[in-house]
mmCIF file of the N, C-alpha and C atoms, coordinates in Angstrom:
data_MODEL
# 
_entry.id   MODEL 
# 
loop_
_atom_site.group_PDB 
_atom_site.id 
_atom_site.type_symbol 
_atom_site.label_atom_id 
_atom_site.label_alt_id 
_atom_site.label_comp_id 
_atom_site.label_asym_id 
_atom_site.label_entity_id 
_atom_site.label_seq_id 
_atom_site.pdbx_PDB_ins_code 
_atom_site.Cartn_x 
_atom_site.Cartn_y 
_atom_site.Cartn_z 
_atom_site.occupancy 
_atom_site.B_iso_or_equiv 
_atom_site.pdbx_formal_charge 
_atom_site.auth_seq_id 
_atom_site.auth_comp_id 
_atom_site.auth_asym_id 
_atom_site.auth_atom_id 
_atom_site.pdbx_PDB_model_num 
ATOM 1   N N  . UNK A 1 1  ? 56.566 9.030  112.494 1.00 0.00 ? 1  UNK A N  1 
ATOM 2   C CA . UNK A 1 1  ? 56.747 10.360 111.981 1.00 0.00 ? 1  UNK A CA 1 
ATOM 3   C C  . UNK A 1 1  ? 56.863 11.328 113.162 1.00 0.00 ? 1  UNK A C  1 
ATOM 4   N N  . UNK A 1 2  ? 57.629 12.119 113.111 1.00 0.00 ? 2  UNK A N  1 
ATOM 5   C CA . UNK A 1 2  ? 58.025 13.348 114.122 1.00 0.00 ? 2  UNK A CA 1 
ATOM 6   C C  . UNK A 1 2  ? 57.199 14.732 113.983 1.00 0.00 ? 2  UNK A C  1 
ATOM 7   N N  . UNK A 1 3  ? 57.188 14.861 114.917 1.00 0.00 ? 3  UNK A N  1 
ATOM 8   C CA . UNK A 1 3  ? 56.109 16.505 114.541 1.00 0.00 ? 3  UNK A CA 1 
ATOM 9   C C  . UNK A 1 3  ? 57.237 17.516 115.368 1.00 0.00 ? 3  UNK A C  1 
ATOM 10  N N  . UNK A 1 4  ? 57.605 18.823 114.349 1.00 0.00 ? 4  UNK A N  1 
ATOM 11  C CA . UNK A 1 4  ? 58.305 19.528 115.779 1.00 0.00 ? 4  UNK A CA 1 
ATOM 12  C C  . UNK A 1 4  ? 56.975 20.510 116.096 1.00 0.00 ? 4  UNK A C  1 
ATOM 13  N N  . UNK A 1 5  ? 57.287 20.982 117.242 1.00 0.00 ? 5  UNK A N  1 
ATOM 14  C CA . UNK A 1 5  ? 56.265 22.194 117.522 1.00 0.00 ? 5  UNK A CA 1 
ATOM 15  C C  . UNK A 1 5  ? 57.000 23.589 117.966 1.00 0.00 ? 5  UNK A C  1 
ATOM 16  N N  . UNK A 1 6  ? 56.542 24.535 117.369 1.00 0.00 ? 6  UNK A N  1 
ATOM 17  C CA . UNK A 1 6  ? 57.328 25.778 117.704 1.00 0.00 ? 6  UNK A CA 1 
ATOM 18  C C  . UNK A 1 6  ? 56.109 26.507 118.452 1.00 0.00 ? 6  UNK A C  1 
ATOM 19  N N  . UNK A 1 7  ? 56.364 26.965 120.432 1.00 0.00 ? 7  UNK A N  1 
ATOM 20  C CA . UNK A 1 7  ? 55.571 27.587 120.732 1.00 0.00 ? 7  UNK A CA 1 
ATOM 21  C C  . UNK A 1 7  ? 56.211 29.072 121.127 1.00 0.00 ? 7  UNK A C  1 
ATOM 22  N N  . UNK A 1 8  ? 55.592 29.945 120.641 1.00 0.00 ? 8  UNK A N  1 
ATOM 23  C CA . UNK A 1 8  ? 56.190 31.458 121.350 1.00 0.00 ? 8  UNK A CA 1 
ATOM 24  C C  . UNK A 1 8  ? 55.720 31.712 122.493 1.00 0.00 ? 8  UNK A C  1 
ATOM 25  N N  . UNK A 1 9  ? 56.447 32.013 123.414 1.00 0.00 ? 9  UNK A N  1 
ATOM 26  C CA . UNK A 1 9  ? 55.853 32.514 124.720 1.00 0.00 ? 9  UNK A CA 1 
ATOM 27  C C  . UNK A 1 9  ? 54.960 33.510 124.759 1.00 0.00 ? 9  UNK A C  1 
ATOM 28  N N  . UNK A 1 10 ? 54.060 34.343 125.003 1.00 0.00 ? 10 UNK A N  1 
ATOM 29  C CA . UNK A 1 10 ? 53.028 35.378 124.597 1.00 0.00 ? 10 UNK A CA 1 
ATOM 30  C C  . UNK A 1 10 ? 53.847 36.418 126.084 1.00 0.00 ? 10 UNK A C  1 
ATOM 31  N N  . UNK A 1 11 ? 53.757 37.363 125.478 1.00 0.00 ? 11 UNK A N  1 
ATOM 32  C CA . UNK A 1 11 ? 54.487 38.863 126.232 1.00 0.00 ? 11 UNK A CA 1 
ATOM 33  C C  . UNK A 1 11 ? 53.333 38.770 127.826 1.00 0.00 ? 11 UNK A C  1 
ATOM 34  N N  . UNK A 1 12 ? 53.600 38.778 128.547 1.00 0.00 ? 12 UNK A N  1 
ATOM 35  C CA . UNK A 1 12 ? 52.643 39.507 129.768 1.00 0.00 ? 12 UNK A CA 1 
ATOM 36  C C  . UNK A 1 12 ? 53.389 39.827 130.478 1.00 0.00 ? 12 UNK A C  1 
ATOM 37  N N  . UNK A 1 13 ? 52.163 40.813 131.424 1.00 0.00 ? 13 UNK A N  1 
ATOM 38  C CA . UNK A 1 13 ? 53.251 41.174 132.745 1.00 0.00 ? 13 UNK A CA 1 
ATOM 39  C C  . UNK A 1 13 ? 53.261 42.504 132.347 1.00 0.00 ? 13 UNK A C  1 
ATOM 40  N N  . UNK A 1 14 ? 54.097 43.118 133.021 1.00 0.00 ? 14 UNK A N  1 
ATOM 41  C CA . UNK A 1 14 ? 54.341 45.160 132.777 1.00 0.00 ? 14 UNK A CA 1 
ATOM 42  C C  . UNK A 1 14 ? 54.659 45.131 131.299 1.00 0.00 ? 14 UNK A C  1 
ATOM 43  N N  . UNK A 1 15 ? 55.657 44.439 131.013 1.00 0.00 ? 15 UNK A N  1 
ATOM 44  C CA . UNK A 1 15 ? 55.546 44.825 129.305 1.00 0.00 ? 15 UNK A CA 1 
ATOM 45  C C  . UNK A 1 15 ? 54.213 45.468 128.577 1.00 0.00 ? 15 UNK A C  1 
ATOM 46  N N  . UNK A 1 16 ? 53.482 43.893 128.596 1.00 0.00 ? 16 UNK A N  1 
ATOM 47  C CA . UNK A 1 16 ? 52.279 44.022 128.171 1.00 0.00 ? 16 UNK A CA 1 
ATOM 48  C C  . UNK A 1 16 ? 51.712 45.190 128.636 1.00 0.00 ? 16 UNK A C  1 
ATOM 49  N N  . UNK A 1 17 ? 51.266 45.635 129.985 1.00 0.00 ? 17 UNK A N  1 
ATOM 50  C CA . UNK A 1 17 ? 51.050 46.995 130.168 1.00 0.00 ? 17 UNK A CA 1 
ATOM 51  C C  . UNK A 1 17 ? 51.583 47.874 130.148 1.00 0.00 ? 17 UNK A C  1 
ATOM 52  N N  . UNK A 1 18 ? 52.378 48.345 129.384 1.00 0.00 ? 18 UNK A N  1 
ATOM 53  C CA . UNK A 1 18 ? 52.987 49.573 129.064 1.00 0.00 ? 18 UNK A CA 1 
ATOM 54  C C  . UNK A 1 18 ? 53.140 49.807 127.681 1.00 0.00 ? 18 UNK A C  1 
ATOM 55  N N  . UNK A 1 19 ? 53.100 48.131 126.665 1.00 0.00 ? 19 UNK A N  1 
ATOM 56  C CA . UNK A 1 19 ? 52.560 48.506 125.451 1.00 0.00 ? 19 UNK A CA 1 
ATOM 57  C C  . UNK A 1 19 ? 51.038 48.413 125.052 1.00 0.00 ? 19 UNK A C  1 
ATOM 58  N N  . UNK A 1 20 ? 50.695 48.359 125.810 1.00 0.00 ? 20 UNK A N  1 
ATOM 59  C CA . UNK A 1 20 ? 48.517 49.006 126.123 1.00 0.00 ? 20 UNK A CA 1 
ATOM 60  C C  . UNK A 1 20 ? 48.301 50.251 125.942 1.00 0.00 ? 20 UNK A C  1 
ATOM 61  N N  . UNK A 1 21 ? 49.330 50.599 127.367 1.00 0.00 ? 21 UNK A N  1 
ATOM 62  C CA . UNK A 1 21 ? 49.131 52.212 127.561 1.00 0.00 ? 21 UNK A CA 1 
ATOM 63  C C  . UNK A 1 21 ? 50.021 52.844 126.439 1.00 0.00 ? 21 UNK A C  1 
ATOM 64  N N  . UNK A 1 22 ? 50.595 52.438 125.790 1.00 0.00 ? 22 UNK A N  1 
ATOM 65  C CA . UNK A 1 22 ? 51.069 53.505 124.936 1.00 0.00 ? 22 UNK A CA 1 
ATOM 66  C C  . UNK A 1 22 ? 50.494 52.848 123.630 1.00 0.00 ? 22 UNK A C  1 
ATOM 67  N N  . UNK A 1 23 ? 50.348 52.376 123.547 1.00 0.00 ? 23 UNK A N  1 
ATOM 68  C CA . UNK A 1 23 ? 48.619 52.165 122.365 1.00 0.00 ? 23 UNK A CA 1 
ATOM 69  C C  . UNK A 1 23 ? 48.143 53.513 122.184 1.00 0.00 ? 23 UNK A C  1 
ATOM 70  N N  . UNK A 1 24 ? 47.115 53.199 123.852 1.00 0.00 ? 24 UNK A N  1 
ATOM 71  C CA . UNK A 1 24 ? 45.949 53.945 124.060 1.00 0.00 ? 24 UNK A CA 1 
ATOM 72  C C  . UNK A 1 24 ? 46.169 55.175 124.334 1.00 0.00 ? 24 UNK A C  1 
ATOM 73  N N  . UNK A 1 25 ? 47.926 55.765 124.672 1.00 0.00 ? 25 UNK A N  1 
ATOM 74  C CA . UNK A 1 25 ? 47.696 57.735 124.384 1.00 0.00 ? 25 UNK A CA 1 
ATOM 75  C C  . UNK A 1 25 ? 48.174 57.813 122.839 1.00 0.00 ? 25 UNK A C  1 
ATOM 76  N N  . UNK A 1 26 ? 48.926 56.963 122.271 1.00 0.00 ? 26 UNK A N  1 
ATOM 77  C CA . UNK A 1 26 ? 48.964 57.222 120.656 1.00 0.00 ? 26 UNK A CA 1 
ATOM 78  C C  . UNK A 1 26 ? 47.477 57.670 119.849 1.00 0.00 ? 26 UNK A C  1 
ATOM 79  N N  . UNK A 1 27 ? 46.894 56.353 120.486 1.00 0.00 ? 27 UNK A N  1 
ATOM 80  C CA . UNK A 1 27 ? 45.566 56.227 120.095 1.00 0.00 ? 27 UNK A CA 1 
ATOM 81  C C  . UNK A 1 27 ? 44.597 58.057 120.288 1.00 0.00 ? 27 UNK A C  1 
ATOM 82  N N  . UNK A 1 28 ? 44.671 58.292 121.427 1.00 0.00 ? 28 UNK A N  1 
ATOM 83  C CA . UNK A 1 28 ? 43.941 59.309 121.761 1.00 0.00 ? 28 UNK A CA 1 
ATOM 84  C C  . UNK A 1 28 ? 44.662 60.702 121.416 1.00 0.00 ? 28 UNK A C  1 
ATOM 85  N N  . UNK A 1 29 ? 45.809 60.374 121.162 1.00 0.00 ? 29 UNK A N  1 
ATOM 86  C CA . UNK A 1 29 ? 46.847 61.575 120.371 1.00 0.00 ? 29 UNK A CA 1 
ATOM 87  C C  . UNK A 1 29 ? 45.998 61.840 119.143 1.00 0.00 ? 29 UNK A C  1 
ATOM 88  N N  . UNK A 1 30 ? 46.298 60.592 118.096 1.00 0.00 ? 30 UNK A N  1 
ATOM 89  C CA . UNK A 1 30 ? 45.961 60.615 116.587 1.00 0.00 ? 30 UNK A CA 1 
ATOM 90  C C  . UNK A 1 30 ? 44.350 61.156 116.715 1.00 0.00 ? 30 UNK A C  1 
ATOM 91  N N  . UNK A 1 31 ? 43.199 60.474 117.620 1.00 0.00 ? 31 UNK A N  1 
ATOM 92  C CA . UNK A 1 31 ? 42.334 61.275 117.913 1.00 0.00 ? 31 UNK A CA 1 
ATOM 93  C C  . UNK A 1 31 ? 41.814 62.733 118.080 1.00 0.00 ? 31 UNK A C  1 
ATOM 94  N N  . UNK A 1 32 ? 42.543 63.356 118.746 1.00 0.00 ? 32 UNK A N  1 
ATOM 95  C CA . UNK A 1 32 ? 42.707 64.182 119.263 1.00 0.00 ? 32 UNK A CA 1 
ATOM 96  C C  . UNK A 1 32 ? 43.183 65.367 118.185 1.00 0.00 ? 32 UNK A C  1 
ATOM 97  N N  . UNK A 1 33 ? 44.001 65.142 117.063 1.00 0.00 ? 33 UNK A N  1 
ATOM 98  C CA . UNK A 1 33 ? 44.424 65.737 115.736 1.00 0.00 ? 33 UNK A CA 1 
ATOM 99  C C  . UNK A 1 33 ? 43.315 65.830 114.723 1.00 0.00 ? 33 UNK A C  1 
ATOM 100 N N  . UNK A 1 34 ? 42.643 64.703 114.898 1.00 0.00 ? 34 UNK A N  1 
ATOM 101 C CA . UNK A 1 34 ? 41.732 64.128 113.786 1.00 0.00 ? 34 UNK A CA 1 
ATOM 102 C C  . UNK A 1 34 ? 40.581 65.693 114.658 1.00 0.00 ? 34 UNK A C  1 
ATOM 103 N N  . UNK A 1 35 ? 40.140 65.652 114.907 1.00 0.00 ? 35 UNK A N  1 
ATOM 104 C CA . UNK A 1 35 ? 39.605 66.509 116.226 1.00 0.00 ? 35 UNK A CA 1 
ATOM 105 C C  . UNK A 1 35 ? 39.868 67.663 116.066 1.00 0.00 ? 35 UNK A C  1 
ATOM 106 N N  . UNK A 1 36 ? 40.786 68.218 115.771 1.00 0.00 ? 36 UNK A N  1 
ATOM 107 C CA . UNK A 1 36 ? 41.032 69.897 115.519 1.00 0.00 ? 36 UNK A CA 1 
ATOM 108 C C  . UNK A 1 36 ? 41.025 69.924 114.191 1.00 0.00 ? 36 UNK A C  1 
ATOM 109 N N  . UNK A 1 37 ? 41.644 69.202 113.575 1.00 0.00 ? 37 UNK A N  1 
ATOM 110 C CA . UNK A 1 37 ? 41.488 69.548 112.306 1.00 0.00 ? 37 UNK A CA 1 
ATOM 111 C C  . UNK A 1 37 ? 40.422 69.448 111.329 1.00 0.00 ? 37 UNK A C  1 
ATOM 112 N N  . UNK A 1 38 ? 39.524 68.824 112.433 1.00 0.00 ? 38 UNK A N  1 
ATOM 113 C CA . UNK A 1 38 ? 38.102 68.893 111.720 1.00 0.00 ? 38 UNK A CA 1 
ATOM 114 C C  . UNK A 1 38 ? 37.262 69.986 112.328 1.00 0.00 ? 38 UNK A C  1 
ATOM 115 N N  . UNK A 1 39 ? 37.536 70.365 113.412 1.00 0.00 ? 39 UNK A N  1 
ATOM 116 C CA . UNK A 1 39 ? 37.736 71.723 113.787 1.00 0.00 ? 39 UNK A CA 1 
ATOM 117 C C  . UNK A 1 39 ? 38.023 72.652 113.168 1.00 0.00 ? 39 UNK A C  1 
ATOM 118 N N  . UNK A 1 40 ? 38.867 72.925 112.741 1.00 0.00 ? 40 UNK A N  1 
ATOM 119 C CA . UNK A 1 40 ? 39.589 73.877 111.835 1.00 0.00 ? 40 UNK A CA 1 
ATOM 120 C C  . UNK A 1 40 ? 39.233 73.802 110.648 1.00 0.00 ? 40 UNK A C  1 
ATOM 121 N N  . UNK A 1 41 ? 38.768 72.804 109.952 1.00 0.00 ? 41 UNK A N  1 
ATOM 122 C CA . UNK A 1 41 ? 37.930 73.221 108.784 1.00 0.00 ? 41 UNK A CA 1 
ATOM 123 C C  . UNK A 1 41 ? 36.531 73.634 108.972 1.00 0.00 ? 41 UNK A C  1 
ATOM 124 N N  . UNK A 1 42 ? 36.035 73.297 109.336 1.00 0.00 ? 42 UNK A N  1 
ATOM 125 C CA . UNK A 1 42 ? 34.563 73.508 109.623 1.00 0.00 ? 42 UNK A CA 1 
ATOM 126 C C  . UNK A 1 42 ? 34.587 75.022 110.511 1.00 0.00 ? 42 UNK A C  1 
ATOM 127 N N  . UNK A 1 43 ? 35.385 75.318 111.072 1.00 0.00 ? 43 UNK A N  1 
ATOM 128 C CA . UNK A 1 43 ? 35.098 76.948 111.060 1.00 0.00 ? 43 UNK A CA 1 
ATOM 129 C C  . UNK A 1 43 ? 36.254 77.490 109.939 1.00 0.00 ? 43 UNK A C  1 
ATOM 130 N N  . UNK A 1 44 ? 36.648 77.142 109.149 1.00 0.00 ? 44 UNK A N  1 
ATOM 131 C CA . UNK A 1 44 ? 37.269 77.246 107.696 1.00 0.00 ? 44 UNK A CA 1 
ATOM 132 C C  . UNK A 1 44 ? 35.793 77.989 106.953 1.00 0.00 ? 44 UNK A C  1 
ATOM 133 N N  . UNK A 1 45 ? 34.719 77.526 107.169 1.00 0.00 ? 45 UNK A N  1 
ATOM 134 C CA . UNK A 1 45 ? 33.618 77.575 106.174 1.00 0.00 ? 45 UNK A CA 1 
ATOM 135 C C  . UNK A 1 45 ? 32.671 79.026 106.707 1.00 0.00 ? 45 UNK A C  1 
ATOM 136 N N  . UNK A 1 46 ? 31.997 79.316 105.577 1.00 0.00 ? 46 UNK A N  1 
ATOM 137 C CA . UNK A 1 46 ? 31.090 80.163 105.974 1.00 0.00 ? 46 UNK A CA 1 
ATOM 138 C C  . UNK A 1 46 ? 29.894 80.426 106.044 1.00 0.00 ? 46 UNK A C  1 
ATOM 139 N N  . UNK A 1 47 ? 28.862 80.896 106.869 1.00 0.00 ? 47 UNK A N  1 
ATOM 140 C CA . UNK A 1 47 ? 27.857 80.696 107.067 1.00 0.00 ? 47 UNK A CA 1 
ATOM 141 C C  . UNK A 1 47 ? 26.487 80.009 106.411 1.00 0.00 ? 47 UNK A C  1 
ATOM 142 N N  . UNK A 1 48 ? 26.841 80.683 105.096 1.00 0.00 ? 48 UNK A N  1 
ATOM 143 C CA . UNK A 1 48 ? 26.257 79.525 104.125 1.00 0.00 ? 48 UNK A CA 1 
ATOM 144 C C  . UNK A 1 48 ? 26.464 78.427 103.762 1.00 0.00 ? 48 UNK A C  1 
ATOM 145 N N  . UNK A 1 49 ? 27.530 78.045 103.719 1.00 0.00 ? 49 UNK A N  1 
ATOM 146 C CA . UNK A 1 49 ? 27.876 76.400 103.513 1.00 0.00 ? 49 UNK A CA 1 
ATOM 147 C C  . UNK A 1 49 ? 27.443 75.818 104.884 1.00 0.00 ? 49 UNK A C  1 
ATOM 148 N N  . UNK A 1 50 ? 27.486 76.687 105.760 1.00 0.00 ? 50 UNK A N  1 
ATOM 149 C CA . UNK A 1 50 ? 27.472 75.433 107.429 1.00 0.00 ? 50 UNK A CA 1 
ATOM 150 C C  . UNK A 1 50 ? 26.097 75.494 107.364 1.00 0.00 ? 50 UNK A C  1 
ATOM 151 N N  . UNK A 1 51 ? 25.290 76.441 106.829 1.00 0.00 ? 51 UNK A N  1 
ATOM 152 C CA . UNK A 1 51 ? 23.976 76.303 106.750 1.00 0.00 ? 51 UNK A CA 1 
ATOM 153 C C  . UNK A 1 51 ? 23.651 75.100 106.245 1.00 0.00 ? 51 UNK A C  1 
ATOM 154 N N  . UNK A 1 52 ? 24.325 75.335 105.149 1.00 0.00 ? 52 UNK A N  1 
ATOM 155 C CA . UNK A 1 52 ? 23.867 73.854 104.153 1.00 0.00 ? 52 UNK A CA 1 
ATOM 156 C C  . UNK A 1 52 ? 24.449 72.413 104.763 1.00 0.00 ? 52 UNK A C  1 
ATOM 157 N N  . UNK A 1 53 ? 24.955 72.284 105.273 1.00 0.00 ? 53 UNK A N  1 
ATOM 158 C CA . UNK A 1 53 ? 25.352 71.495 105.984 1.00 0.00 ? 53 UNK A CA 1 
ATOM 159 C C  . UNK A 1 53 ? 24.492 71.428 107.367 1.00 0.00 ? 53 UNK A C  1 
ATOM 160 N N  . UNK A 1 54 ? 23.388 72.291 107.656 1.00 0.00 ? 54 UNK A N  1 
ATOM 161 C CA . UNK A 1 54 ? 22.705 72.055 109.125 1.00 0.00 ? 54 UNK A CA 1 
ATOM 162 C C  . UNK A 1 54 ? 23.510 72.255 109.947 1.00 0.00 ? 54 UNK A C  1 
ATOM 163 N N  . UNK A 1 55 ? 24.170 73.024 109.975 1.00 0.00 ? 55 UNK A N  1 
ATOM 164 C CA . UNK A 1 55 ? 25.231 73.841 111.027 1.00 0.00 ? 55 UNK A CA 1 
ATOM 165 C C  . UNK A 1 55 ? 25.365 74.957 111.151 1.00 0.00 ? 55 UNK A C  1 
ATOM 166 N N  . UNK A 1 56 ? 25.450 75.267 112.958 1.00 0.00 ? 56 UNK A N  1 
ATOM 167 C CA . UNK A 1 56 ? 25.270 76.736 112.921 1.00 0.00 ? 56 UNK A CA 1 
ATOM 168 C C  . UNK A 1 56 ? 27.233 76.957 113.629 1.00 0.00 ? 56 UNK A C  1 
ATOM 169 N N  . UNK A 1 57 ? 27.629 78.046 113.873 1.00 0.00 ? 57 UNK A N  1 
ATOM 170 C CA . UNK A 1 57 ? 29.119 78.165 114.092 1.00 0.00 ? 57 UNK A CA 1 
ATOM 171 C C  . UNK A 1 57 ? 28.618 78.091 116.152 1.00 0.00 ? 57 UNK A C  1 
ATOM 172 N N  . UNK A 1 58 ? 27.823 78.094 116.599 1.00 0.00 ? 58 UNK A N  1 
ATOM 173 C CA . UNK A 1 58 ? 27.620 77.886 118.417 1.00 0.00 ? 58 UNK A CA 1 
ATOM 174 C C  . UNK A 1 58 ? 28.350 75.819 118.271 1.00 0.00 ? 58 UNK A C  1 
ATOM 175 N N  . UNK A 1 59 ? 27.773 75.521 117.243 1.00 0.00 ? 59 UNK A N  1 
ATOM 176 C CA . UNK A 1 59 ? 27.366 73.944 117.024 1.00 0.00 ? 59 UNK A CA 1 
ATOM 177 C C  . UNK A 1 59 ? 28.813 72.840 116.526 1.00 0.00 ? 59 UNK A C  1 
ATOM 178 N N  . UNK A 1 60 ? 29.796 74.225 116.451 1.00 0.00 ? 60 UNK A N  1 
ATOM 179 C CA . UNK A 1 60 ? 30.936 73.053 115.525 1.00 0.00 ? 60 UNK A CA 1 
ATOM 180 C C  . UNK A 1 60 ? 31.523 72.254 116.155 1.00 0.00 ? 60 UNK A C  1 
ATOM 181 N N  . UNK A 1 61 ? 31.648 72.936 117.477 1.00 0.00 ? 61 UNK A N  1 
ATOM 182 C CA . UNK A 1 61 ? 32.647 71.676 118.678 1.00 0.00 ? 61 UNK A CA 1 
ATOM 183 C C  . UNK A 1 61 ? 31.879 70.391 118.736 1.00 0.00 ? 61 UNK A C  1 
ATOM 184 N N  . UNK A 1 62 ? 30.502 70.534 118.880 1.00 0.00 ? 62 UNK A N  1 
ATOM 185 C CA . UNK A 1 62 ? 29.851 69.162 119.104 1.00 0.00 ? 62 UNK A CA 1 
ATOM 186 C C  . UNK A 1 62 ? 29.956 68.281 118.237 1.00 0.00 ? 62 UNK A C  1 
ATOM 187 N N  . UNK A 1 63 ? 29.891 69.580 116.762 1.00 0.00 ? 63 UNK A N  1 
ATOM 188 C CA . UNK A 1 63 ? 29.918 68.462 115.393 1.00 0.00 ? 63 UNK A CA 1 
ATOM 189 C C  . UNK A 1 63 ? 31.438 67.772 115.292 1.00 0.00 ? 63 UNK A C  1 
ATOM 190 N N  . UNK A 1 64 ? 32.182 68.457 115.719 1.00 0.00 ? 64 UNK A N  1 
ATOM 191 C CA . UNK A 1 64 ? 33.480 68.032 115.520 1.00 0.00 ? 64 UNK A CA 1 
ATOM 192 C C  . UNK A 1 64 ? 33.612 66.298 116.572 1.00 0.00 ? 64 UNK A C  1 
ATOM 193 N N  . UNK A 1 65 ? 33.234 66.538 117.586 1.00 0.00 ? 65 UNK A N  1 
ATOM 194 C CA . UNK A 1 65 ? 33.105 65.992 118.533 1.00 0.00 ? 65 UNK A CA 1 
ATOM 195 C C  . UNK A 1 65 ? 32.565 64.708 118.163 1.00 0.00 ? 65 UNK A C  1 
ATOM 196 N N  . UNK A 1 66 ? 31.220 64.752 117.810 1.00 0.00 ? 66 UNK A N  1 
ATOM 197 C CA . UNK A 1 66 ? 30.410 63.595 117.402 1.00 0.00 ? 66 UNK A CA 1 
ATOM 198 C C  . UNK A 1 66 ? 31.122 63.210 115.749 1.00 0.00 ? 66 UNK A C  1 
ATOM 199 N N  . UNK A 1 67 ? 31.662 63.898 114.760 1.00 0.00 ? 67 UNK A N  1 
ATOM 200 C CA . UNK A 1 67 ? 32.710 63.217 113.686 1.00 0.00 ? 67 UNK A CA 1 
ATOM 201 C C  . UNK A 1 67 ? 33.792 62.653 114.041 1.00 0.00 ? 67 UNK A C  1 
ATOM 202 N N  . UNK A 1 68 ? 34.633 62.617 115.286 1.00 0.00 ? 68 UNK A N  1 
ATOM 203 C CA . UNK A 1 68 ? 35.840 61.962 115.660 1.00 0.00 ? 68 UNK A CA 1 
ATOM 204 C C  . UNK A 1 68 ? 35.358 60.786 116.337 1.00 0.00 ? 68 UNK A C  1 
ATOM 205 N N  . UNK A 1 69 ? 34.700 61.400 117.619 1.00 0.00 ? 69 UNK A N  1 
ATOM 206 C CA . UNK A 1 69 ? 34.310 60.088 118.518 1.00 0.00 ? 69 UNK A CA 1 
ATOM 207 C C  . UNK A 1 69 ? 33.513 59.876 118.936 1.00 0.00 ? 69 UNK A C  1 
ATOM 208 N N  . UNK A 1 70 ? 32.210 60.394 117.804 1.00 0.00 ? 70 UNK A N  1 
ATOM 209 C CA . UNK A 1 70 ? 31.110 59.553 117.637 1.00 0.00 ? 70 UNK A CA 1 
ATOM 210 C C  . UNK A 1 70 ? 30.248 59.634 118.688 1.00 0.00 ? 70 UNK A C  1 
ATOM 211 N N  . UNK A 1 71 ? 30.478 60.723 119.985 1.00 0.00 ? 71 UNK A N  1 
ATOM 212 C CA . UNK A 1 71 ? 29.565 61.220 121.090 1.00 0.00 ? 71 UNK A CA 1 
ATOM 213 C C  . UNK A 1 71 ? 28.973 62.862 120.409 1.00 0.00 ? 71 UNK A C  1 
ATOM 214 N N  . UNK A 1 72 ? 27.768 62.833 121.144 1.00 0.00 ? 72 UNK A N  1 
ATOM 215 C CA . UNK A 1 72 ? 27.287 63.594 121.165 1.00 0.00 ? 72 UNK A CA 1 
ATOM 216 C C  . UNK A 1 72 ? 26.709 64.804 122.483 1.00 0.00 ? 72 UNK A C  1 
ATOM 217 N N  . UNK A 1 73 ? 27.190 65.686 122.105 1.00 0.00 ? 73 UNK A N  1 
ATOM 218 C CA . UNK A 1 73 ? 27.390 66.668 123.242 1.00 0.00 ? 73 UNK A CA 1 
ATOM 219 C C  . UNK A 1 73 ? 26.519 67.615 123.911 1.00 0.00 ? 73 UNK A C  1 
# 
């Protein structure tokens, strides 16, 4: 009995690094949106709701900050 085998060569080399790096500014693009626009709602709101939420308006960048990427500032 015969076996065929089909192997694909795997991409490396500059290719491979240049579809990394453009991953990783897509990546930090879409980030980066996600990021203002959670921004932009959250000073959307007003003092009473951010209250209720444990938020003061000095505090939104961090909150924004730590909701996208999860650091804290």
């Amino acid at each position: 009995m015969t076996f065929a085998n089909y192997t694909r060569a795997t991409e490396t080399g500059l290719g491979l690094e240049i579809s990394a790096a453009l991953h990783h500014l897509m990546q930090r693009f879409s980030d980066y949106r996600i990021y203002r626009a959670t921004l932009n709602e959250l000073q959307k709101l007003d003092d009473r709701s951010l209250a209720d939420l444990g938020l003061h308006r000095s505090g939104l960048r961090s909150a924004a900050l730590e909701a996208v990427y999860g650091i804290q500032n």
